[in-house]
Backbone as numpy.savetxt, mean C-alpha at the origin, in Angstrom:
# Nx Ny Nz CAx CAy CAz Cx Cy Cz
1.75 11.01 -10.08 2.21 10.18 -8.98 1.95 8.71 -9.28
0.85 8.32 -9.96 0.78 6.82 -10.41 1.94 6.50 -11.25
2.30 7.29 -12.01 3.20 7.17 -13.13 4.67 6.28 -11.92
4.66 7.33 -10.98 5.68 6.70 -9.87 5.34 5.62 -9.07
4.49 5.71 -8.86 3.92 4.34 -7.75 4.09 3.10 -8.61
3.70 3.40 -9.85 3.82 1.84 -10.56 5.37 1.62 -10.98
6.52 2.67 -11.46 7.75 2.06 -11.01 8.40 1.85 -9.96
8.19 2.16 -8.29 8.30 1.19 -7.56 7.78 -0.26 -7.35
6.37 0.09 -7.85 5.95 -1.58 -7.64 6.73 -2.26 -8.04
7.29 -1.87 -9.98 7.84 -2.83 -10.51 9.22 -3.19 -10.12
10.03 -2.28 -9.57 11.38 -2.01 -9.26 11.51 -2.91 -7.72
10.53 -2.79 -7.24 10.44 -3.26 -5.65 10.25 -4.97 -5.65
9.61 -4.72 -6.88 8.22 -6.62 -6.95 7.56 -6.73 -5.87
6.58 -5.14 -5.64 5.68 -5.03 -4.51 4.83 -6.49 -4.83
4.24 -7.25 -3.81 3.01 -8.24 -4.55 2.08 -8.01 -3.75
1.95 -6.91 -2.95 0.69 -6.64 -1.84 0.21 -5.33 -3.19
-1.14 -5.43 -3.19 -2.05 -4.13 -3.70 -2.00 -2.51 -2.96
-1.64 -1.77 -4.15 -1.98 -0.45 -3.82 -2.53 0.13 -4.17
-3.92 0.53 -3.62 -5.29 0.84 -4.36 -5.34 2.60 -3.95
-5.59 3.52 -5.10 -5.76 5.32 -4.83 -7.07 4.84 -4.47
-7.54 5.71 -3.12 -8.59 5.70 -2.95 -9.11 7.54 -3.05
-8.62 8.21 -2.47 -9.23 9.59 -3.13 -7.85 10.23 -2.47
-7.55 11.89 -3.04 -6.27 12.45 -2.75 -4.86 11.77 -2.35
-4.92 12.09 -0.91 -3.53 11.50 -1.56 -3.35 9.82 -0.12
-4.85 9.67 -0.53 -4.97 8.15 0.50 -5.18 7.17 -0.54
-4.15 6.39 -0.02 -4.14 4.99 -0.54 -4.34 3.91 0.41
-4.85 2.59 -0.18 -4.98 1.38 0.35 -3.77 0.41 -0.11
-2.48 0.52 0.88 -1.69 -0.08 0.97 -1.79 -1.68 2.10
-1.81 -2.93 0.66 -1.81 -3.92 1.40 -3.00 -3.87 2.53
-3.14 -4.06 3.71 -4.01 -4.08 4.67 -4.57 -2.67 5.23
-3.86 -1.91 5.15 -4.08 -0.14 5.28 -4.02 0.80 4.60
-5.01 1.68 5.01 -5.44 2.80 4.23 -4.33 4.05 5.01
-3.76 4.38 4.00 -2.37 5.38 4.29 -2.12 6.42 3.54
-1.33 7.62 3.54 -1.36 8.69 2.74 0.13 7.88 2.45
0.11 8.87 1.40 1.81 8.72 0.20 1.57 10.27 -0.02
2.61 10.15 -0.36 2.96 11.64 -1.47 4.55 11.96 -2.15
4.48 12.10 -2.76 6.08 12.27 -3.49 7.05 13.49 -2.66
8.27 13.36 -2.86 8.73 14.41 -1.83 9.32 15.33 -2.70
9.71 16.35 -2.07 10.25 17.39 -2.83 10.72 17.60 -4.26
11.65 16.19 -4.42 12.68 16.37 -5.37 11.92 15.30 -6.40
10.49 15.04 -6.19 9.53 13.97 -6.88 10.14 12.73 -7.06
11.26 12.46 -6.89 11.82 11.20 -7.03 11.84 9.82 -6.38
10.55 10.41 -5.44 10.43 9.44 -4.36 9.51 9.56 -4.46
8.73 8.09 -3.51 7.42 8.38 -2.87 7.20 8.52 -1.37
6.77 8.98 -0.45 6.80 8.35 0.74 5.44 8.21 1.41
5.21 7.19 2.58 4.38 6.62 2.74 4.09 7.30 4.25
3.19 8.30 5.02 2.60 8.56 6.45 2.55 7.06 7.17
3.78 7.18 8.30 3.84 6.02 9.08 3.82 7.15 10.05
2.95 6.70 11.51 3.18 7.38 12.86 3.18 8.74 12.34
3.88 9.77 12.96 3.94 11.18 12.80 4.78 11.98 11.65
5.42 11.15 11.05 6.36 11.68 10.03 6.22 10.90 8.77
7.05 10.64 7.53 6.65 9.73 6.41 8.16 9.30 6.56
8.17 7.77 5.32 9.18 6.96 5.56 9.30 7.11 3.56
10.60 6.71 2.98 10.41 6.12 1.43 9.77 5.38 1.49
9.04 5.17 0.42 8.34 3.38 -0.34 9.53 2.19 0.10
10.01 2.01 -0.56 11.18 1.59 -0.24 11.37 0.67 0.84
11.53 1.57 1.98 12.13 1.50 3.28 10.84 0.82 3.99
9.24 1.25 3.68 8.13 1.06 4.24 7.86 -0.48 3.33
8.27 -1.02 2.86 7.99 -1.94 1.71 9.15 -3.19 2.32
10.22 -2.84 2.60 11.40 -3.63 3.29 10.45 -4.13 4.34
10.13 -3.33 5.70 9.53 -3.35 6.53 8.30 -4.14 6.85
7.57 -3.49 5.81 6.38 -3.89 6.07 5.64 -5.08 5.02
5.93 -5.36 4.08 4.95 -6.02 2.82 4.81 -7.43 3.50
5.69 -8.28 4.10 5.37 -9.58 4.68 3.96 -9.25 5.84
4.38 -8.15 6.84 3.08 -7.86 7.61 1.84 -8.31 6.65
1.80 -7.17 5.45 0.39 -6.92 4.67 -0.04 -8.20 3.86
0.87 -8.94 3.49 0.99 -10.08 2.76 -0.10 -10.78 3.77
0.34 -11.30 4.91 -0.77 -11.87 6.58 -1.78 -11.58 6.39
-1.42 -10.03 6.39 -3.02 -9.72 7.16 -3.72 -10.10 6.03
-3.88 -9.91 4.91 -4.26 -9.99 3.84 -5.02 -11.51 3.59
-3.81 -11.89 3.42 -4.47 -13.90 3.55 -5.11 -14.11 4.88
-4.97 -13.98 6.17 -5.89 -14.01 7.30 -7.30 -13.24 7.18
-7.59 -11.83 6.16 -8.73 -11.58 5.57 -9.16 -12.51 5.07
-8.74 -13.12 4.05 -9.18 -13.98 3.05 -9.54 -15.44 3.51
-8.98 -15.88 4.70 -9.46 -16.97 5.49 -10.76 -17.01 6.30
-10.95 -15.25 7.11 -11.88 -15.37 7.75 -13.24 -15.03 7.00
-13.03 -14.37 5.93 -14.44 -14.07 5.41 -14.66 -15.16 4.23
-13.47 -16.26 3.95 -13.89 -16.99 2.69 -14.04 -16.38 1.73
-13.27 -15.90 0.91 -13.81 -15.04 -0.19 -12.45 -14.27 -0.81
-12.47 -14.15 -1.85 -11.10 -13.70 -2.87 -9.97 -12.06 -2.38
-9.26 -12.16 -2.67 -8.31 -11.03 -2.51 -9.04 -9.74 -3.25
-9.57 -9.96 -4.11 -10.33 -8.89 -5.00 -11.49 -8.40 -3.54
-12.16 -9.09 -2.76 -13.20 -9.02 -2.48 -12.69 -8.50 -1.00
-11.65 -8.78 -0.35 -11.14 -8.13 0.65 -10.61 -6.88 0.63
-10.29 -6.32 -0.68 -9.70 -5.26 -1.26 -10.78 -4.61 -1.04
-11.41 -5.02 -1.90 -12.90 -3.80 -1.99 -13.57 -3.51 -0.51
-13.28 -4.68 0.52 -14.42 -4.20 1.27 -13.02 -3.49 2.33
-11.52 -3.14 2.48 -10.39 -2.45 3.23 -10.87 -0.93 2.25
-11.10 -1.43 1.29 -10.79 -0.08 0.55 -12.09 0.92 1.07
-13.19 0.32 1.13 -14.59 0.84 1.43 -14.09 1.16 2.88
-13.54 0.46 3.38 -13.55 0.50 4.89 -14.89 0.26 5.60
């Protein structure tokens, strides 16, 4: 599944972080979210609300949100993107 996640990044020009944190939860941008590839593996999709969405479609949507929240982390604690990562990812 990384093998896939990293050709959307590149295909997308995700610039928000997507960190595996254990199975199949990831730290997307500002949230910790499940993914999982779908049936036909050719996809990824991302647990939004009660159902999942493509990468894609969740990436259209959402990456300006995570992009915010992200730099508004980084304003209120003073301190690097690396260092806001680690402490979303820790939760």
């Amino acid at each position: 599944m990384d093998e896939k996640i990293l050709y959307w990044i590149q295909e997308l020009n995700i610039t928000i972080p997507i960190v595996h944190i254990k199975n199949d939860l990831y730290l997307i941008g500002s949230e910790r979210l499940n993914m999982k590839q779908n049936n036909h593996k050719d996809n990824i999709m991302v647990r939004v609300g009660g159902g999942y969405v493509k990468i894609d479609e969740y990436m259209h949507k959402y990456m300006r949100y995570h992009q915010r929240m992200l730099v508004i982390h980084m304003i209120k604690s003073n301190e690097s993107l690396e260092w806001v990562v680690e402490q979303l990812k820790a939760n």
